[in-house]
N, C-alpha and C positions, 0 to 999 in steps of 0.2 A: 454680464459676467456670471450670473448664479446660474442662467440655464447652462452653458458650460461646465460650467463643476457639476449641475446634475448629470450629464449629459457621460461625463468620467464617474461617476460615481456609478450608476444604473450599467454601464462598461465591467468595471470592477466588481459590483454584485452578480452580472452573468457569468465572466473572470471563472468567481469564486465559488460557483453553484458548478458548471464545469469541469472545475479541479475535484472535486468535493464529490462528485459522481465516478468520475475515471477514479478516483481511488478507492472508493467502496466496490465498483466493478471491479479493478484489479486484485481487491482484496479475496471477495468472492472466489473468482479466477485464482487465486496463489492457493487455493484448497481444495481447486479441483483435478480430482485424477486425469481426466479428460487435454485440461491444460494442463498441467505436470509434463507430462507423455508428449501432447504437442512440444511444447516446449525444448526439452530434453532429447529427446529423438527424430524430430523432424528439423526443430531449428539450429540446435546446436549439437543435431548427429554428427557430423563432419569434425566436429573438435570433442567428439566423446574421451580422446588420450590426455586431451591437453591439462595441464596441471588447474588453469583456473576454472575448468568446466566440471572439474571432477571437485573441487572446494563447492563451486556454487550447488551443484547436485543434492551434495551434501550438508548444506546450510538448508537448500530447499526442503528436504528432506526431514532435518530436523523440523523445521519450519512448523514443517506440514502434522506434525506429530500434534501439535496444539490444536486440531479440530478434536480430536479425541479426549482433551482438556478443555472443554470450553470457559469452564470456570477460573482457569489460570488467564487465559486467554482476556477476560472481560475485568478480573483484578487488576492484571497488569497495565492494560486500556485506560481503566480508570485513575489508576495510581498516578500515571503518566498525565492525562489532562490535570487532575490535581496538583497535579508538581509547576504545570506550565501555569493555572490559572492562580497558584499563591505568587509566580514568578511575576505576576502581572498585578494582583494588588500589592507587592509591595512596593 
């Protein structure tokens, strides 16, 4: 029974080491001009009128404003695991 549970368990830490990668890559990637442009002009050229492409653009955009704030950027970061981690020892 216990090598089973490891067996889910070492599953689960690869899992979360995976997730945990693709998000710091997509993070990366949400502040690059390179992919911005990909993004917006090649993937979602075709619906450049459309009302939710033109919101998302624009959220992107402010988005993207925060590399020029790094300092807000790693406040807010932090503020945020702090919030979740007093959520948890309480």
């Amino acid at each position: 029974m216990s090598g089973s549970f490891e067996n889910y368990f070492t599953v689960a830490w690869w899992v979360a080491l995976i997730v945990i990668v693709c998000a710091m890559a997509g993070l990366m990637a949400s502040f690059s001009d390179s992919a911005f442009n990909l993004i917006h002009d090649r993937v979602l050229g075709r619906f450049r009128n459309n009302r939710i492409a033109i919101k998302f653009r624009k959220f992107h955009e402010t988005y993207r404003t925060y590399r020029n704030n790094p300092r807000s950027l790693v406040s807010f970061s932090a503020l945020t695991l702090a919030e979740q981690f007093l959520l948890i020892v309480q």
